[in-house]
N, C-alpha and C positions, 0 to 999 in steps of 0.2 A: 532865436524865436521862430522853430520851425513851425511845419503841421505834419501830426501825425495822425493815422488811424489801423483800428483793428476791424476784421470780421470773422466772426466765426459761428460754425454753424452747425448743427445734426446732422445736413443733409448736405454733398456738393454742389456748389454753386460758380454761377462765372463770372470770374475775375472782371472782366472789361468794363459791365456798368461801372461796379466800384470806384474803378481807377480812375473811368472816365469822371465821374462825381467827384473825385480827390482832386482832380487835376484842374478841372475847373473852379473848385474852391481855393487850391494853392494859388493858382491865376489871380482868382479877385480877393486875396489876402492887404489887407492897408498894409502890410511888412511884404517885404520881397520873398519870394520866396523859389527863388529862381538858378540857388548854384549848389543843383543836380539833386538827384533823386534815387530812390530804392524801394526796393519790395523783398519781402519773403514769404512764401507759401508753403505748403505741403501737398502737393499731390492728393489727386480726389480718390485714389485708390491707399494711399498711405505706401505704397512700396518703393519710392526714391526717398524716401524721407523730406527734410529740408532743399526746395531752391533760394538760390538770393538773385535779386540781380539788381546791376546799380547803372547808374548812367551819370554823364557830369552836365549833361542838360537839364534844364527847365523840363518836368512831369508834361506841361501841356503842350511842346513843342515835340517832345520823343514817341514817332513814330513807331518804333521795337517796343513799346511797353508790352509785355509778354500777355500773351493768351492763355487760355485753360479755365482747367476749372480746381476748385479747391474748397476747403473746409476749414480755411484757417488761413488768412491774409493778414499781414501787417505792409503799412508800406508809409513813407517818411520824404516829405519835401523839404531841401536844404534852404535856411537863411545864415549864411557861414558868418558868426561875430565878425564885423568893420570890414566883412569880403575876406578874412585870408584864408588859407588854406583849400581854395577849393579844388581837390582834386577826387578822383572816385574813389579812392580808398578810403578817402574822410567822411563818404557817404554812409548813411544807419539806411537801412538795418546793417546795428553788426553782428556779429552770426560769431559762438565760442564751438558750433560742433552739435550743442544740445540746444543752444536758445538764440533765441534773436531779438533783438533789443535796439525797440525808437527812443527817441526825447525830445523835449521842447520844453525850452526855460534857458534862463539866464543865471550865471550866477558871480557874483564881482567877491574877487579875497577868499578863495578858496585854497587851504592852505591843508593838504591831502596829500600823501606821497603816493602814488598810482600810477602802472602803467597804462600806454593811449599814447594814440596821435593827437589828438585832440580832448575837447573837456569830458564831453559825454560818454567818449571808450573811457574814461578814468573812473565816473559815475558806475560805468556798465561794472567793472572789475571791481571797485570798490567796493560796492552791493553785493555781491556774489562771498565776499570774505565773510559774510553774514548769514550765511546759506546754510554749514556746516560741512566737514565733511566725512560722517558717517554713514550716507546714504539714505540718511530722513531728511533730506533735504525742506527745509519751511520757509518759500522765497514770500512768502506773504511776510512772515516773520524778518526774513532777511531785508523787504523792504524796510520795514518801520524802524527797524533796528542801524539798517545803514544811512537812511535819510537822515535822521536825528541825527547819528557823526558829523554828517555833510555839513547839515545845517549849523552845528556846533562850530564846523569849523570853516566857516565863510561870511565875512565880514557882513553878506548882502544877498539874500536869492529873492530875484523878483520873480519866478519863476522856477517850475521842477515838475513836468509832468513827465510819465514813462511808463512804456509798457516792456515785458519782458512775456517770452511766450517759448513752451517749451514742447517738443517734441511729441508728447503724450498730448498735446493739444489744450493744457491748462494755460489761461492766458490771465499775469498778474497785472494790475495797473496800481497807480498812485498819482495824487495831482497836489502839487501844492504854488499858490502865487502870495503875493504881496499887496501886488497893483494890476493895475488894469482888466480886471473880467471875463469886459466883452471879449479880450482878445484870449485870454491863457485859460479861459474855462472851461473843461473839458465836458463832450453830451455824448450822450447814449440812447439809443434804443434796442427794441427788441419785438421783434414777428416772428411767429411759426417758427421755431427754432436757431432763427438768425440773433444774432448780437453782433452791435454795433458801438468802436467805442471811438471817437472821432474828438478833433478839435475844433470842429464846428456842424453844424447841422449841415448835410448836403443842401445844396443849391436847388432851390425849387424847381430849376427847370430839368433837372438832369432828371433819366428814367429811372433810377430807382429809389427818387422824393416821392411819385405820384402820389402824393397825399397820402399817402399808407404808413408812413413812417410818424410814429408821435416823440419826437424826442424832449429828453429831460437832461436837465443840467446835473452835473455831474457838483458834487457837493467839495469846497476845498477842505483839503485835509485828509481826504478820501484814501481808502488802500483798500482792495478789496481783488477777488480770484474768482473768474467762472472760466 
């Protein structure tokens, strides 16, 4: 039951409000969400391609949260299923080279053969078998087509939201819950060429809420690509 969010944008932008606004919503989450954290961007000029970076701290306690600017932010606070596995390489984003890939949901009886450390790299690669591989890649497709397996083949998901974001700066999402809402319902907005796709509206106080942001709930069932 993590938190995740995306931003992406026309124009470069910098990272720190963001993080700072993720960080303090990861903070005041009713779920913990406290074992460790990740980001991936793209450089505001596009010519390193993809950074990742991960820490096994708590988002509002990691002073190195990285700076810059960019056009294209995902980043993911951990709540590790019953604490286990919390180490930084069980940190999302996980990154294949071309894509980087958050989650948050739960899922009980998933009976999937997939590699991963954990559940969500299994989701991540699983998904991706759905993709093609001709070179027309259709991860909008590949979602609806790999969720539906999942779901087939898991006794229970109370939860399945995910973003996947690729290179070229196309960024897919998907949300599906069962229960609870207020908590797994994913929002969005969107200003002057910014988009925003978050698991909860930023925290009023943080500076870049100042009342400018109108957000809208994000509908379950949802799959959709901008």
């Amino acid at each position: 039951m993590c938190r995740i969010l995306c931003v992406r944008s026309d124009e470069p932008f910098d990272m720190e409000p963001h993080l700072a606004a993720f960080a303090q919503l990861a903070r005041e989450s009713p779920e913990y969400q406290g074992d460790g954290w990740g980001c991936a961007w793209i450089d505001a000029d596009g010519s390193d391609g993809w950074r990742v970076y991960r820490n096994v701290s708590p988002v509002w306690e990691d002073a190195a949260a990285p700076p810059g600017r960019t056009t294209l932010l995902l980043a993911h606070a951990r709540s590790a299923y019953r604490g286990e596995g919390i180490r930084v390489e069980n940190n999302m984003p996980f990154f294949d080279g071309e894509r980087a890939f958050i989650f948050n949901g739960e899922l009980h009886g998933v009976r999937i053969k997939e590699r991963g450390r954990i559940g969500a790299e299994k989701v991540f690669n699983f998904v991706k078998r759905f993709a093609g591989g001709d070179g027309n890649v259709d991860m909008g497709l590949a979602l609806e087509r790999g969720l539906d397996a999942i779901e087939k083949r898991t006794r229970y998901v109370r939860a399945m939201n995910l973003i996947i974001a690729d290179a070229s700066r196309r960024v897919h999402f998907a949300t599906r819950f069962n229960e609870d809402p207020a908590y797994f319902r994913m929002h969005a907005a969107r200003r002057n060429g910014v988009r925003i796709l978050c698991s909860a509206p930023y925290p009023a106080s943080c500076p870049p809420s100042d009342g400018r942001w109108a957000w809208t709930p994000v509908a379950n069932g949802a799959i959709g690509t901008f």
